[in-house]
Backbone as CSV, one residue per row, in Angstrom:
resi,resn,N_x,N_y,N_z,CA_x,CA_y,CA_z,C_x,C_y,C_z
1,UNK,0.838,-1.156,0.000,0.000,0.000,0.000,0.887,1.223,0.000
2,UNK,0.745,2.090,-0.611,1.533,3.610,-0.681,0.570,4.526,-0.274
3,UNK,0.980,5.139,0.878,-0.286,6.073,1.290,1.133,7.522,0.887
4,UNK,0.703,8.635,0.754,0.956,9.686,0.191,0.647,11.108,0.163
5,UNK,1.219,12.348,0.767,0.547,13.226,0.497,1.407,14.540,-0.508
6,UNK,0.389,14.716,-1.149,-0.120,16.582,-1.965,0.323,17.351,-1.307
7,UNK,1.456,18.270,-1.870,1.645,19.477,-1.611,2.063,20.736,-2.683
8,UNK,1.071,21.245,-3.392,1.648,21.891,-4.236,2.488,21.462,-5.558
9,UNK,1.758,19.960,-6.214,2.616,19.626,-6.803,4.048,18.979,-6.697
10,UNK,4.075,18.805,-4.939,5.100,18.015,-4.569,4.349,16.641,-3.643
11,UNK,4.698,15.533,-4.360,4.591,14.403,-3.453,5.530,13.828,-2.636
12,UNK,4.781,13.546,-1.432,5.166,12.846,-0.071,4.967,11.140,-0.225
13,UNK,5.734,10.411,-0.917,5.612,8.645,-0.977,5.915,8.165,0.556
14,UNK,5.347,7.331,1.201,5.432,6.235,2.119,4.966,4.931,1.804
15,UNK,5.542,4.056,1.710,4.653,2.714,1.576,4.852,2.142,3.314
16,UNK,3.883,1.910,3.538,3.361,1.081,4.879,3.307,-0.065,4.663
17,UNK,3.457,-0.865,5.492,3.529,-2.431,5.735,2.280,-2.818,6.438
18,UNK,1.482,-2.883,5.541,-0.175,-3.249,6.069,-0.308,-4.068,5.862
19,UNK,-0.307,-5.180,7.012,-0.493,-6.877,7.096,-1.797,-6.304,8.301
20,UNK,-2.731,-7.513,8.123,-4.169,-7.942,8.917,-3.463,-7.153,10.207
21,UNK,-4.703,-5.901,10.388,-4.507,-5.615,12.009,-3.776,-4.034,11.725
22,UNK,-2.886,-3.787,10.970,-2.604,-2.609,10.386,-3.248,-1.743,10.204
23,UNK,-2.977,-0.406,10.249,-3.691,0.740,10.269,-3.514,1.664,8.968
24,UNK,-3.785,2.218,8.145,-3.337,2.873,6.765,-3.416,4.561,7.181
25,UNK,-2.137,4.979,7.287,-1.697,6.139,7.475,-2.188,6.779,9.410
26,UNK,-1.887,5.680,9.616,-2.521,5.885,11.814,-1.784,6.904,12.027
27,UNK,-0.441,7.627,11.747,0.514,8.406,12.108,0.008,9.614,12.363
28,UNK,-1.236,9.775,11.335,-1.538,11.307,11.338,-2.952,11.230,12.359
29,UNK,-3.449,10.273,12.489,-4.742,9.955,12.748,-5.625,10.939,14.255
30,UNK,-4.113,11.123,14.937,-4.575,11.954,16.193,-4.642,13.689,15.500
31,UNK,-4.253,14.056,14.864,-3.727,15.366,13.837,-4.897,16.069,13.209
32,UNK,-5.482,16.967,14.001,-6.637,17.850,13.275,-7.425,16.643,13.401
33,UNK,-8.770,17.556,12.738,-10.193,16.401,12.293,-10.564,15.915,10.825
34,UNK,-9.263,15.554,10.225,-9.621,15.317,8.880,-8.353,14.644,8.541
35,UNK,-8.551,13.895,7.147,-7.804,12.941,6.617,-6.526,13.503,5.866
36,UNK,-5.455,13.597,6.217,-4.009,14.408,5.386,-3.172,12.973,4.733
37,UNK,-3.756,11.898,4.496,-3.099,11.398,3.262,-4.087,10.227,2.367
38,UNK,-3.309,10.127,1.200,-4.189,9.665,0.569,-3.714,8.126,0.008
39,UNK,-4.119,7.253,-0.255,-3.907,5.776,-0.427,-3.781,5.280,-1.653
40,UNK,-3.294,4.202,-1.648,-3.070,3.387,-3.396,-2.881,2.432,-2.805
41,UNK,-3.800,1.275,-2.780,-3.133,-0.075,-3.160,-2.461,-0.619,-3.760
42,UNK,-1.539,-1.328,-4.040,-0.766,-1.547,-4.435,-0.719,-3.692,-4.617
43,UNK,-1.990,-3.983,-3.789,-2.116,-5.613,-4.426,-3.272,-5.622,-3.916
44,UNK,-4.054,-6.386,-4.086,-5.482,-7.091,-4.051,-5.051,-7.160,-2.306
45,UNK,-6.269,-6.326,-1.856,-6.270,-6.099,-0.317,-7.688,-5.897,0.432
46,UNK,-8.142,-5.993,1.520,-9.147,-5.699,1.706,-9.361,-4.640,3.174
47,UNK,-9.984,-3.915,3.171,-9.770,-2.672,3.748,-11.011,-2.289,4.652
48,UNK,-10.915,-2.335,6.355,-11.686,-1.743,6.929,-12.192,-0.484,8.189
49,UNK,-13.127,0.174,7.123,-13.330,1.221,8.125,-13.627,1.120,9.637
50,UNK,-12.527,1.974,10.462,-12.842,1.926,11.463,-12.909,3.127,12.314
51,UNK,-13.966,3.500,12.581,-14.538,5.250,13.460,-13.282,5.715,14.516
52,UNK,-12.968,6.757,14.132,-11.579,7.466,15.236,-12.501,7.427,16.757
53,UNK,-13.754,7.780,17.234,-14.096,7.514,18.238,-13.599,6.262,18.992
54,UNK,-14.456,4.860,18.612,-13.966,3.993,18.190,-13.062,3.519,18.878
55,UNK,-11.825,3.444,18.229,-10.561,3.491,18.343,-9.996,4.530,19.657
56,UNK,-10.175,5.707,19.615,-10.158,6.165,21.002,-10.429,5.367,22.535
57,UNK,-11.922,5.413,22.028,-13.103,4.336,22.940,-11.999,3.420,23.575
58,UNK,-11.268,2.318,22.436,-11.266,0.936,22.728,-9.399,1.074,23.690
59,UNK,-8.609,2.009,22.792,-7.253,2.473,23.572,-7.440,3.146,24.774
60,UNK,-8.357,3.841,25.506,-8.434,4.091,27.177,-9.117,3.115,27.964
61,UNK,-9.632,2.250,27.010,-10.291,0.840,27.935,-8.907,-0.540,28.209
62,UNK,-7.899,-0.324,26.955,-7.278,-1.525,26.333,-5.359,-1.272,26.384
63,UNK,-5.058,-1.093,27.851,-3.333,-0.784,27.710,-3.067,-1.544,26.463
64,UNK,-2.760,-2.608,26.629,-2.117,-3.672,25.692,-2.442,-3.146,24.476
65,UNK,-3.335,-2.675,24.371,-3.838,-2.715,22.945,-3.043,-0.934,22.658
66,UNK,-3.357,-0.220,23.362,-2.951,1.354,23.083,-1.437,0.857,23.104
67,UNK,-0.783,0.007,23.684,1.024,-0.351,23.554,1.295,-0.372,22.312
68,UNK,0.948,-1.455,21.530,0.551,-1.493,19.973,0.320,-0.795,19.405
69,UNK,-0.321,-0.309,19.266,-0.382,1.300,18.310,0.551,1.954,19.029
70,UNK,0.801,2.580,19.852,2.072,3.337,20.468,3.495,2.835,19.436
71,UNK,3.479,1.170,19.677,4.541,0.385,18.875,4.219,1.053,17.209
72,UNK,3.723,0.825,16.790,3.044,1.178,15.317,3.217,2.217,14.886
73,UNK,2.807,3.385,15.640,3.304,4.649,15.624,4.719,4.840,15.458
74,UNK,5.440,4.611,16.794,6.980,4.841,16.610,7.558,3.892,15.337
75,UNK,6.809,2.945,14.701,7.895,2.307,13.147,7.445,3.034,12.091
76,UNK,6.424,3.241,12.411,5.743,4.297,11.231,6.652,5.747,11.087
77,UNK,7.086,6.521,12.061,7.541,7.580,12.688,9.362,6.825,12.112
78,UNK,10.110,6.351,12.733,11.229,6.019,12.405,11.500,5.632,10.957
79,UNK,10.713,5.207,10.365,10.544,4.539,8.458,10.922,5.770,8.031
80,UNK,9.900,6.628,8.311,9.679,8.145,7.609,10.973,9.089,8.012
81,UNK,11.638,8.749,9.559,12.586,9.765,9.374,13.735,9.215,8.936
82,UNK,14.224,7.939,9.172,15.306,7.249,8.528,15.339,7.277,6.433
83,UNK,13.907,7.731,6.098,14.028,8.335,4.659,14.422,9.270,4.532
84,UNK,14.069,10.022,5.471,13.921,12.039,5.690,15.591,12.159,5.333
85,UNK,16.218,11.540,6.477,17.807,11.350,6.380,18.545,10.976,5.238
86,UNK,18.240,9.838,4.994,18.896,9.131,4.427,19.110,9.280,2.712
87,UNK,17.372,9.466,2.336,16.932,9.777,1.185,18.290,10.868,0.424
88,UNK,18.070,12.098,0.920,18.893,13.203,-0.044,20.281,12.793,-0.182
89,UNK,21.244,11.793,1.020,22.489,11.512,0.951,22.920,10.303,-0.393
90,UNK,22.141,10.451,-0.680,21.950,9.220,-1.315,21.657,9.344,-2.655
91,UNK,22.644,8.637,-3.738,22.222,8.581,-5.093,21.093,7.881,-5.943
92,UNK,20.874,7.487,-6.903,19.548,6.741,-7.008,19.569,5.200,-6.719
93,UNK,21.084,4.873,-7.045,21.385,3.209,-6.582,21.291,2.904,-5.134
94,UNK,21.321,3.927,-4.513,21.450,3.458,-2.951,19.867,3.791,-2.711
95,UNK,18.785,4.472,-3.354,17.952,4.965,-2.948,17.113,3.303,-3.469
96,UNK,17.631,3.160,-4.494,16.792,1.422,-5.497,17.413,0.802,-4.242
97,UNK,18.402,0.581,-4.005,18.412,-1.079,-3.060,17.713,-0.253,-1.786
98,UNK,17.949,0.529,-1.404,17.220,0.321,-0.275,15.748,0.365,-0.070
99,UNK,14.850,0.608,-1.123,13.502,-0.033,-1.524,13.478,-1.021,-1.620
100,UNK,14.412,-1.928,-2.403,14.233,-2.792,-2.860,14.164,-4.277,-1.434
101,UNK,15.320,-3.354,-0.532,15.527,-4.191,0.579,14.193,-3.877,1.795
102,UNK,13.685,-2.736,1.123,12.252,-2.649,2.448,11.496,-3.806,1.612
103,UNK,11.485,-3.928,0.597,10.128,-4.865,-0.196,10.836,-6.561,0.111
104,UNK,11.844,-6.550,0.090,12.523,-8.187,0.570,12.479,-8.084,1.897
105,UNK,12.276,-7.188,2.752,12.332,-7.319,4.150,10.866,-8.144,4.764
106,UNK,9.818,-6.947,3.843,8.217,-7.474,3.858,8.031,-8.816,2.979
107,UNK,8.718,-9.327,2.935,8.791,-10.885,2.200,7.973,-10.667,1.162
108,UNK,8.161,-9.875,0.327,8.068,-9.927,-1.387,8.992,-10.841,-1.693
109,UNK,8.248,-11.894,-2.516,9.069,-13.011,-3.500,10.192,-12.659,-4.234
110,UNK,10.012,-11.597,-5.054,11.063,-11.291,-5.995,11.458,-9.967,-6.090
111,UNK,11.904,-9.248,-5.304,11.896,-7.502,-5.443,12.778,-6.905,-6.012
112,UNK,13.520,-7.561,-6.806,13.884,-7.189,-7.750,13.455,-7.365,-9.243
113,UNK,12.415,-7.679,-9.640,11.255,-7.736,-10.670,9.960,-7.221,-10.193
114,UNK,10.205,-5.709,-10.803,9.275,-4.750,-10.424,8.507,-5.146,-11.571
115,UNK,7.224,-5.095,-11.460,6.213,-4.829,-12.603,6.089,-4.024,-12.943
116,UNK,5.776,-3.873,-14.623,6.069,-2.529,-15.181,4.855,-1.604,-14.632
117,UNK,3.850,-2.158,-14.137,2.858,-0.861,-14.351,3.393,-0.223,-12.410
118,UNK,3.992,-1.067,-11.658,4.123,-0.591,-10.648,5.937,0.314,-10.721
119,UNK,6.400,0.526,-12.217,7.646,1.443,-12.214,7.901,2.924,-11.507
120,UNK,6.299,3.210,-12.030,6.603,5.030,-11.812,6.405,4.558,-10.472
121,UNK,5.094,4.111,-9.824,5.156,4.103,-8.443,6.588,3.725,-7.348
122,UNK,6.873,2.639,-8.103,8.327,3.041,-7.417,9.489,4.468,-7.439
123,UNK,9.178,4.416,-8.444,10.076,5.932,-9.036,9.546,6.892,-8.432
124,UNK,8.808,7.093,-8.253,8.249,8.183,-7.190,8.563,8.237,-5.667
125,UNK,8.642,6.437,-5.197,9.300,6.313,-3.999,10.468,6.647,-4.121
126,UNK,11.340,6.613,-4.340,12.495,6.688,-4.343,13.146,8.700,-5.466
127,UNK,11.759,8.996,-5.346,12.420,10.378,-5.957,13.377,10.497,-7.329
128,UNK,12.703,9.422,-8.471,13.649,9.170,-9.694,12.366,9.048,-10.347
129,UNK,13.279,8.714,-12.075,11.857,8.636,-13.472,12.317,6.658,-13.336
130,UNK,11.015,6.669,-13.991,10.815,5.204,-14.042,12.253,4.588,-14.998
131,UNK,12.880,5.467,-15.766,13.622,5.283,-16.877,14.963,5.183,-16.387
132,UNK,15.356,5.750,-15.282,16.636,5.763,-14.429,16.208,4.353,-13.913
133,UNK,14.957,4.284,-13.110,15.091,2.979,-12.010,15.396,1.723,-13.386
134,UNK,14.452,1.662,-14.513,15.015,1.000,-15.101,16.343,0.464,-15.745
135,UNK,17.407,1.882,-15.893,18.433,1.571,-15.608,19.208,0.750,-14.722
136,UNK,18.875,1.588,-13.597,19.567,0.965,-12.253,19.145,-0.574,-12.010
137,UNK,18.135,-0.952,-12.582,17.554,-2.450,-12.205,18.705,-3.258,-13.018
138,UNK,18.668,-2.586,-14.120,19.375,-3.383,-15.180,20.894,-3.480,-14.860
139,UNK,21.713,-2.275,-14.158,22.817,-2.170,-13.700,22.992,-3.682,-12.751
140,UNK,21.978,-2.973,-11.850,22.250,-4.717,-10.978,21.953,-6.057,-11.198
141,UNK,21.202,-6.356,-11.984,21.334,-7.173,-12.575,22.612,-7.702,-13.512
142,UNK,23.397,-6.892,-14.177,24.779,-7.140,-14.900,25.647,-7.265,-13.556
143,UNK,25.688,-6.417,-12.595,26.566,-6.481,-12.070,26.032,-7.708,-10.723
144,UNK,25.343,-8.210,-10.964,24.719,-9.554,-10.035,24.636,-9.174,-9.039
């Protein structure tokens, strides 16, 4: 899933690791009264609404459970700043493997055989044109 936000013609990419029980963009969720990012699936998923009351409700009834999201929060929070960092130091080959190694981390089969229609979306993660990453795929691949 790539949740994402709009700014003026500048996009904000995150892909989240939304396995059963996951939250899609929870980070912002305490933040004003309205929704600041926006979603893409990214594989056949199924998705449910759940009321911010709710969820309030069930975390002052449920330590264990508010720990977890607390947990969730801070990987969500560390993903995003370890990009924040890391991202600009970084050329486009270091910016490809290290996507490539978040998508082998989340036990993607093959992450290095991007599908073409999912190129730009990567290229967008990683702040490049689909035509460089295609390069760079191809680089590593020659160079094994």
């Amino acid at each position: 899933m790539k949740a994402y936000k709009e700014d003026q013609n500048i996009k904000i990419h995150h892909i989240e690791n939304c396995r059963t029980g996951n939250y899609i963009g929870f980070f912002t969720t305490f933040f004003e009264s309205r929704y600041h990012l926006s979603a893409t699936i990214l594989e056949k998923s199924e998705l449910v609404y759940v009321n911010l009351n709710i969820i309030k409700e069930v975390l002052n009834e449920n330590g264990r459970y508010a720990l977890h999201i607390i947990q969730q929060l801070s990987n969500e929070g560390m993903f995003l700043l370890s990009k924040l960092i890391s991202f600009p130091q970084k050329e486009i080959p270091g910016r490809v493997a290290e996507m490539l190694l978040f998508f082998f981390n989340r036990n993607y089969q093959k992450p290095s055989c991007i599908p073409f229609r999912f190129r730009q979306e990567f290229a967008d993660l990683v702040y490049s044109s689909k035509e460089s990453i295609s390069r760079t795929i191809t680089e590593f691949k020659n160079d094994k």
